[in-house]
N, C-alpha and C positions, 0 to 999 in steps of 0.2 A: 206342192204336196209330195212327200215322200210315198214309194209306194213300197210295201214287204212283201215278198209273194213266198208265203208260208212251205215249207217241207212237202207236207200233202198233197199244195198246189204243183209243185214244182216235180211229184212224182206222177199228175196227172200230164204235163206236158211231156215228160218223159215218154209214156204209154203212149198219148195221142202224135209223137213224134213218129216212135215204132209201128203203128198202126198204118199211116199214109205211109212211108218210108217203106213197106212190104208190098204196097200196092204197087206203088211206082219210085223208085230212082229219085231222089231229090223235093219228093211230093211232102216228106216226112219237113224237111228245110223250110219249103213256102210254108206250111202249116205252123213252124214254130214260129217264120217270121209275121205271121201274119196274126197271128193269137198275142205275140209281144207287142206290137201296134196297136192291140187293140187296149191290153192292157197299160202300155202308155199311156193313152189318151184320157185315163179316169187322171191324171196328173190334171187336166183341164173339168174333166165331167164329172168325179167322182159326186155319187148323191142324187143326177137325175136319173138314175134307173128305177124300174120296179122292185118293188121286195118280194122276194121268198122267203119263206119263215122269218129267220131275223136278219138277213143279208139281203143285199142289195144283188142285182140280177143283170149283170152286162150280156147280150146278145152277141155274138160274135160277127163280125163281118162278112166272112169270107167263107166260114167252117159252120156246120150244126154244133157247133160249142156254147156254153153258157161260162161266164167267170162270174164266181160268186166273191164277194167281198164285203167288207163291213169299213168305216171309218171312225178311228178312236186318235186323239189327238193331233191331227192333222195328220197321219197317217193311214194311209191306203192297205188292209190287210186282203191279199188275195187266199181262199181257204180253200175254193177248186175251180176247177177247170173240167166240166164235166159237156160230155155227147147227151144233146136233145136228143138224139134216140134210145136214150136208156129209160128202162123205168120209174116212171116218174118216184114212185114210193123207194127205188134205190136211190136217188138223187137224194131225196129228204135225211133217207139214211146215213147218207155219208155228210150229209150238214151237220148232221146233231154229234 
């Protein structure tokens, strides 16, 4: 399964890079490497996650991250990459 990880997604791990990457030295790196593993692995899983709204809800491993996604033709569409510590109703917001 191909996987797309959409603009918006791609300017969530941007942010989430910058964000550990302030805390500490190279914490920004493990985070991105570690959120792209995870989003690999829907190459195998895509589809047993839960849904939120109309996406699909990958947990992240390693990070209080969620990857939202959907699957349309055998393709994998990532839409965000968003921090379980945000509020929940921002979250919804930035799906629609």
């Amino acid at each position: 399964m191909k996987i797309e990880i959409l603009p918006e997604a791609q300017a969530d791990l941007d942010d989430g890079y910058w964000f550990y990457e302030n805390q500490d030295a190279g914490l920004g790196e493990y985070f991105l490497t570690s959120i792209v593993s995870d989003i690999r692995s829907l190459q195998l899983f895509a589809g047993i996650h839960s849904m939120f709204r109309d996406k699909y809800r990958l947990l992240a491993n390693r990070f209080p991250y969620s990857v939202f996604y959907s699957i349309e033709d055998n393709v994998v569409r990532v839409y965000a990459v968003t921090d379980n510590r945000r509020d929940p109703v921002w979250i919804s917001d930035r799906l629609n």
